[in-house]
N, C-alpha and C positions, 0 to 999 in steps of 0.2 A: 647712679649710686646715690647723689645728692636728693634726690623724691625720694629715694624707699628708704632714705634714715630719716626724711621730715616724716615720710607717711609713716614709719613706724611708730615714731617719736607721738606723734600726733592721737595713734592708736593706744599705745599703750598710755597715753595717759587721762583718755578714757574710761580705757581698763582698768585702771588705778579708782578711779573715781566711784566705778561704777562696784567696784568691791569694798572702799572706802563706805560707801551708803552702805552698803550690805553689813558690813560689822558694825555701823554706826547704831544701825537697828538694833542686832543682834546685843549688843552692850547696850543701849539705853533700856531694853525688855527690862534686863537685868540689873536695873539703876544707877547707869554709870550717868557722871556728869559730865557737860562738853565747857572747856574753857577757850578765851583765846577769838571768842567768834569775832571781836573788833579788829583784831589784826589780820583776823586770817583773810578775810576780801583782798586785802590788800599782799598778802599774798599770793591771791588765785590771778588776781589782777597782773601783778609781775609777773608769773608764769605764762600768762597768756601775752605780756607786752615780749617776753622774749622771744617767744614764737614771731613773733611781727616780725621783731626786727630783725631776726636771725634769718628770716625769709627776705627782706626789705632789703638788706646788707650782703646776704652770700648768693643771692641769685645769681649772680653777673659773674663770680669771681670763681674760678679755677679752684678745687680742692687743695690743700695745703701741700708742699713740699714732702711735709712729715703726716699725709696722708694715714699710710699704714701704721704709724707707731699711735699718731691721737685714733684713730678706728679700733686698735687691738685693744689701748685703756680703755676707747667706750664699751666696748663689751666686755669688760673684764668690769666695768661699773655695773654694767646692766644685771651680769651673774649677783656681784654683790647684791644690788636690791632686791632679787631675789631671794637671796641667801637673807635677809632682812625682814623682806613679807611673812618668809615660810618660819622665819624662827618665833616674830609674832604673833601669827597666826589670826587668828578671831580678833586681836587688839590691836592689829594694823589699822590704823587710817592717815588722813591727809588733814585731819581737825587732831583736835589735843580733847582726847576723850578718856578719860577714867574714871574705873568699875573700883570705888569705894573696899578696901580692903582684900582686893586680888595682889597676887603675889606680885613682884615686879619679874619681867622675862630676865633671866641670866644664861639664856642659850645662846647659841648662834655670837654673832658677833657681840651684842650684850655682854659675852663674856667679859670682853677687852674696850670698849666703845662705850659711854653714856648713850651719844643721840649718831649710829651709824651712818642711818640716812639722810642726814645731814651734811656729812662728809660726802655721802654720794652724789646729792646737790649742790654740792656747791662744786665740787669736781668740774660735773657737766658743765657747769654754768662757762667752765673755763675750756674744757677740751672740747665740747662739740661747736661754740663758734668758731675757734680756730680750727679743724676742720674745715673751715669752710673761709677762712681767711677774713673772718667779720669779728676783727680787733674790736671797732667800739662797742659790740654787742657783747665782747667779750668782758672789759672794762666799767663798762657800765653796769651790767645786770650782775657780774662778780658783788660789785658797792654796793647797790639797792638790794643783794640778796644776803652780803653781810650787816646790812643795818638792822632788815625785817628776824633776821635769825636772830641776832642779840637779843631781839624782844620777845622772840617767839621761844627761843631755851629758858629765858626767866621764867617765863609761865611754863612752860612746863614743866619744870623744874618744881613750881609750886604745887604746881596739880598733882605729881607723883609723891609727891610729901602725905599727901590723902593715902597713900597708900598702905602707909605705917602709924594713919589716925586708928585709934582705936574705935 
């Protein structure tokens, strides 16, 4: 069970990527602007350091006690991001890109949430190393993923402000 949630993990975020490029296009055809490109390395960076060490750290160790209940929230995150993709559709990506006077999305979770998948990232950051009983991976990439967020929601924050420029 411990492979087919790295290999899924691993897959889907891929797939993220690879649909990310896809609307990246799609919005820039249509003049959007990409903000954020200095932090976000260092973002894909962390994403990819956590892999390591969530691999590094839980190979060895026994799934968690409370296996079933952190397995039930992860796919109850996973629907979420879903629920997330689909509500932004064409304006989903994994960069901070905005289409200069498009409306802002107030579907889906939008309704109730500024930056949902946000919440769903940082979730995981916490229930799938525990899962797998990899406390520091858990601790550590929680810190480094709430530093890079605080800077990554200011600009975005800015960048959406374009939305209400005239």
């Amino acid at each position: 069970m411990k492979w087919s949630i790295f290999f899924f993990l691993i897959v889907q975020r891929f797939v993220e990527l690879y649909w990310a490029k896809r609307n990246e296009r799609w919005m820039k055809e249509r003049g959007a602007k990409e903000f954020g490109q200095h932090h976000y390395k260092y973002i894909v960076c962390m994403h990819c350091l956590f892999f390591v060490s969530l691999l590094l750290e839980g190979i060895r160790k026994r799934p968690s006690p409370l296996w079933s209940v952190l397995f039930n929230i992860f796919v109850v995150l996973q629907l979420f991001r879903l629920w997330i993709i689909a509500s932004l559709g064409r304006y989903w990506n994994t960069k901070i890109i905005v289409l200069p006077k498009a409306e802002r999305v107030q579907r889906g979770p939008y309704r109730w949430f500024r930056h949902p998948n946000y919440l769903v990232v940082v979730l995981e950051f916490l229930v799938i190393p525990l899962m797998f009983q990899a406390y520091w991976t858990a601790v550590i990439f929680t810190i480094c993923n709430a530093y890079l967020l605080s800077i990554r929601i200011r600009v975005e924050e800015q960048a959406l402000r374009l939305l209400k420029s005239p």
